[in-house]
N, C-alpha and C positions, 0 to 999 in steps of 0.2 A: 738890892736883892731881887725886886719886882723884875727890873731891867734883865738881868741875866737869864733869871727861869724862860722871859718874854725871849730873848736872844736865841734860849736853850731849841726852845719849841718851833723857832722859826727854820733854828739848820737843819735839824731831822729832816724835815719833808724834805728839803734841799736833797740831802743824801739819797733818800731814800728815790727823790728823783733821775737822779747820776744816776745809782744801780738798776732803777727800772726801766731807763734811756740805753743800757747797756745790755739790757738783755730781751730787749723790742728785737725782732727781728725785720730787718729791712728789705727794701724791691730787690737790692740785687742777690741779697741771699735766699730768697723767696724764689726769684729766675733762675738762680742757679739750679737748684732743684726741680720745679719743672723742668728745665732744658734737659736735666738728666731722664725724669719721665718720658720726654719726647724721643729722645733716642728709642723706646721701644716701637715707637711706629715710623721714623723719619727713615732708620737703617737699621730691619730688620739681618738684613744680612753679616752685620756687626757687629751680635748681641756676644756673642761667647766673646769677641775681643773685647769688648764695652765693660763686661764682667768683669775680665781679668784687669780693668783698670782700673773700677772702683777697688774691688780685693785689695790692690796694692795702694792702692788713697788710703782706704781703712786703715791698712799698715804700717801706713805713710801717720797717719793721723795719733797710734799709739805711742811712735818714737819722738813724735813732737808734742805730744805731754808731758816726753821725761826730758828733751831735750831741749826743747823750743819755748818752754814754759818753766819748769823746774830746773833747768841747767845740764842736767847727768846727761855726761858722754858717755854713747859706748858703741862697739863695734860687736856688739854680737847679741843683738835684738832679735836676728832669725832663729833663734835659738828655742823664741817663745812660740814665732810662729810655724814652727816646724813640731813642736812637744805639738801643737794643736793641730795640726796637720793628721800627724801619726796616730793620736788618740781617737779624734771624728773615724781615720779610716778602721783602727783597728776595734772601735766600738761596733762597726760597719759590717766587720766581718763575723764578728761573735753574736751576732742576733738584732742590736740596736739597729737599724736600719734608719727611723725613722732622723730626717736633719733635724729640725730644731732642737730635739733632744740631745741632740749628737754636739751640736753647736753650744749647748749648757755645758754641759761634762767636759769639751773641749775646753773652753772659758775656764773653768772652776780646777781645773788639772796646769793651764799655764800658770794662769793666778799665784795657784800656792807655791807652784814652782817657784817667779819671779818672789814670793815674801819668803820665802825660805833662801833665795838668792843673794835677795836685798841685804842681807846682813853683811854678807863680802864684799855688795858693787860698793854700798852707801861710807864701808871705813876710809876711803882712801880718796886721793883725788885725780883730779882728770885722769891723768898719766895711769896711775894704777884702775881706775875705773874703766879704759879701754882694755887693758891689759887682762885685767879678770872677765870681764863682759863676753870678749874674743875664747879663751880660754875654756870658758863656759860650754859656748856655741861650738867649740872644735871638740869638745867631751860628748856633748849631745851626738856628733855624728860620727865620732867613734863605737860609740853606742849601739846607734842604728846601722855601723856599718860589719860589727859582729855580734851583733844578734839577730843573725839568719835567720834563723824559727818565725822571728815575730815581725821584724819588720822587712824580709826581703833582701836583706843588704844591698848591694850597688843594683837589684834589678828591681828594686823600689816595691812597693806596697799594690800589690796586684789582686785582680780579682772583686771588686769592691764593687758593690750591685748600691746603690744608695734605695732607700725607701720616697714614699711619697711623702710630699712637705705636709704635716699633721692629719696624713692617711687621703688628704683629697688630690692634690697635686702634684703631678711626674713629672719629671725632667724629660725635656723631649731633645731630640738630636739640632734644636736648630738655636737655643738656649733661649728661648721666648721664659720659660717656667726660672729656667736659672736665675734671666738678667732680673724679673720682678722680684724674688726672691733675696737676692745679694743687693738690690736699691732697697729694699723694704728691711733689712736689718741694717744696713750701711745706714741709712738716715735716721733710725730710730737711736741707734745709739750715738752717731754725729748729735741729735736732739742731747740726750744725757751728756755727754760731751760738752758742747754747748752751753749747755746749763752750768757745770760743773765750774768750766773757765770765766764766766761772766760773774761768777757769784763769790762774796768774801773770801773764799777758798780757795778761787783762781787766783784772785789778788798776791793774797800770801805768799802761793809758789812763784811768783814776777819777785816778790820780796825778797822771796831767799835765793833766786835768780843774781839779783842787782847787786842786792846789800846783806848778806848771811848776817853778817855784825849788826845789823839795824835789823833784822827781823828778828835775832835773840833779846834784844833789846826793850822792843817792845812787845816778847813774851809770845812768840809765833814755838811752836814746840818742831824744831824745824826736824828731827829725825824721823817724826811719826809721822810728819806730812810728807816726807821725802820715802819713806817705807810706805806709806799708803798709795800714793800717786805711780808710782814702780810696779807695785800689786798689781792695782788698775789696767796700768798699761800693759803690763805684760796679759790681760788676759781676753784684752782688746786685741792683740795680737795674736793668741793663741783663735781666737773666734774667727778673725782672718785667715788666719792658716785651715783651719778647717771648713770656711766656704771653699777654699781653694781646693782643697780634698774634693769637696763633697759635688761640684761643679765641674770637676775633668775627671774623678773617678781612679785616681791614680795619686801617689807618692813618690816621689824621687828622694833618693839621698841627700841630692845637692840641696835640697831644702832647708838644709841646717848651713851652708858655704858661706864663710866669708865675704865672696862678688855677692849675696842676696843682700847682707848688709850693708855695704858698701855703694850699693845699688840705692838704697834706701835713702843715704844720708845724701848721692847726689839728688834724688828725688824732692825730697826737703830743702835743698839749699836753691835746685833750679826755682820751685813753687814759694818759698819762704817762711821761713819756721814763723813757731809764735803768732799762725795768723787763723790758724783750724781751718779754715780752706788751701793750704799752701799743699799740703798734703796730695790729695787730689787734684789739683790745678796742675801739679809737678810729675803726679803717675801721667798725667793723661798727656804732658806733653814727653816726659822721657820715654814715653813705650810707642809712642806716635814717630815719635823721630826716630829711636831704635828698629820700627820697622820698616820704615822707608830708609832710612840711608842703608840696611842691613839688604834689600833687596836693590837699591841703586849701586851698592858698591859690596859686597858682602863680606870683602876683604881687609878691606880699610874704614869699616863705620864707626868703629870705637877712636879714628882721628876725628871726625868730626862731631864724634857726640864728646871729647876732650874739648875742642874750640867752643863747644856749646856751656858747660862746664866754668871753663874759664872766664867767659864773658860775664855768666849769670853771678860770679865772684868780685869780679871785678868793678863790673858795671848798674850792675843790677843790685844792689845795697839791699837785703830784703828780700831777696828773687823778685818772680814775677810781681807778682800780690803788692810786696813792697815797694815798686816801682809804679804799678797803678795807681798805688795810693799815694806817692807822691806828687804826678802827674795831676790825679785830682785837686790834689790841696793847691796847686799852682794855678788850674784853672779857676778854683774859687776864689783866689788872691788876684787873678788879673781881673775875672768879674767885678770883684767890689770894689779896683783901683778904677775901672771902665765908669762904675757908678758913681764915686765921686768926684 
């Protein structure tokens, strides 16, 4: 009896070491984030594009919570970030001027949206989960597309003066105010994020990922974590859509389309799901190659953003991220063969 309790008390710490190994944060995620601070002084001249590619990392970052971590496919995630979109502006134009406030309501309006959704994506599987998700997203812009009055129809959501970020800070024309602004909630909530996936919670949704049968098993309550995580994301999304608002000043229709989603899921697979930086690492290279091959050829760019596509399927197991990290694990296996 002595032995076991002695046994008991010895694996704790064990554990408790794994999860605090796991959620130390390391050099290269440390550099990643500066490098992104540095973009404000290395290319000023690049901040309004720099912005629109975290924006899309963010975005990038709430559909591989549902997708990359929890399993749920869908094809119609713009849906969140468009409700968020349209709210920031149309809060914008009724008097709320002020973003951060505009970026909560946004939040809290996709939110409820995706748990009041969640109950149709969550019954069905893959197949019917694209299916309703899509469906969704093409109602939403049916929506904004005859409700003249409020949202502009096809000439989008115009007119929209944003306020100063918590009465001190303006948007200026060269997006210096923007880019610190969209890095400074991008990484706070990348933080929450972060935290989220590293911690027993994260675990769980890898569980009901992997093994649905094995995490009912050992008593994971897998619909409230799959209805909670959905919530979430979807209002990580909606908060996205509305830096996107609130940064160009303008709404478009197409904001709810099909290609935004679609756009997405290549985004995720070039960078590689399940990895919370894949997100980003994958906006920054789809929108990068999207505007160079779109000005080298502007005819033909979507052939070779398909070869780029292809490869990263084919070759790239993991996309980028997952290919790094493979690559590493090979160099520390021929290091320690080198050293013995």
């Amino acid at each position: 009896m002595s032995k076991q309790v002695a046994t008991s008390s010895i694996a704790m710490p064990h554990y408790l070491v794994a999860l605090a190994a796991r959620e130390r944060w390391n050099k290269v995620e440390i550099t990643f984030w500066l490098a992104l601070l540095a973009v404000y002084f290395v290319l000023p001249g690049y901040l309004m594009f720099a912005s629109q590619i975290l924006i899309t990392g963010l975005f990038a970052l709430s559909l591989d919570l549902i997708l990359g971590y929890a399993g749920i496919v869908t094809l119609g995630h713009a849906a969140f970030f468009g409700l968020g979109a349209y709210t920031a502006g149309l809060l914008t134009k009724w008097g709320l001027g002020e973003p951060v406030a505009g970026l909560l309501i946004a939040g809290a309006v996709a939110g409820i949206f995706g748990y009041m959704t969640s109950f149709l994506v969550l019954r069905g599987k893959d197949l019917t989960r694209l299916m309703i998700t899509l469906g969704i997203s093409q109602l939403l812009y049916e929506v904004a597309n005859r409700a003249t009055d409020l949202t502009g129809g096809v000439d989008g959501l115009q007119g929209i003066a944003v306020g100063k970020i918590l009465g001190l800070f303006s948007f200026d024309m060269g997006g210096k105010t923007a880019y610190l602004y969209v890095l400074g909630v991008s990484s706070l909530l990348f933080v929450l994020v972060r935290a989220l996936i590293t911690s027993p919670y994260g675990l769980s949704l890898r569980t009901i990922r992997e093994n649905p049968q094995r995490a009912l098993a050992i008593g994971i309550p897998i619909r409230s974590r799959l209805t909670n995580i959905y919530t979430f994301s979807a209002m990580l999304a909606g908060i996205a859509g509305a830096l996107l608002m609130q940064t160009t000043q303008f709404v478009a229709i197409d904001i709810f389309n099909f290609q935004r989603s679609a756009d997405l899921l290549i985004i995720l697979i070039i960078g590689g799901a399940a990895t919370l930086y894949g997100g980003f690492v994958g906006a920054a290279v789809f929108m990068i190659a999207q505007d160079r091959l779109a000005s080298i050829n502007p005819e033909y760019w979507l052939f070779w953003l398909g070869i780029l596509l292809i490869v990263s399927t084919l070759y790239l197991r993991g996309g980028l991220l997952g290919a790094l990290r493979r690559l590493m694990q090979l160099a520390q296996r021929a290091r320690k063969g080198g050293r013995s």
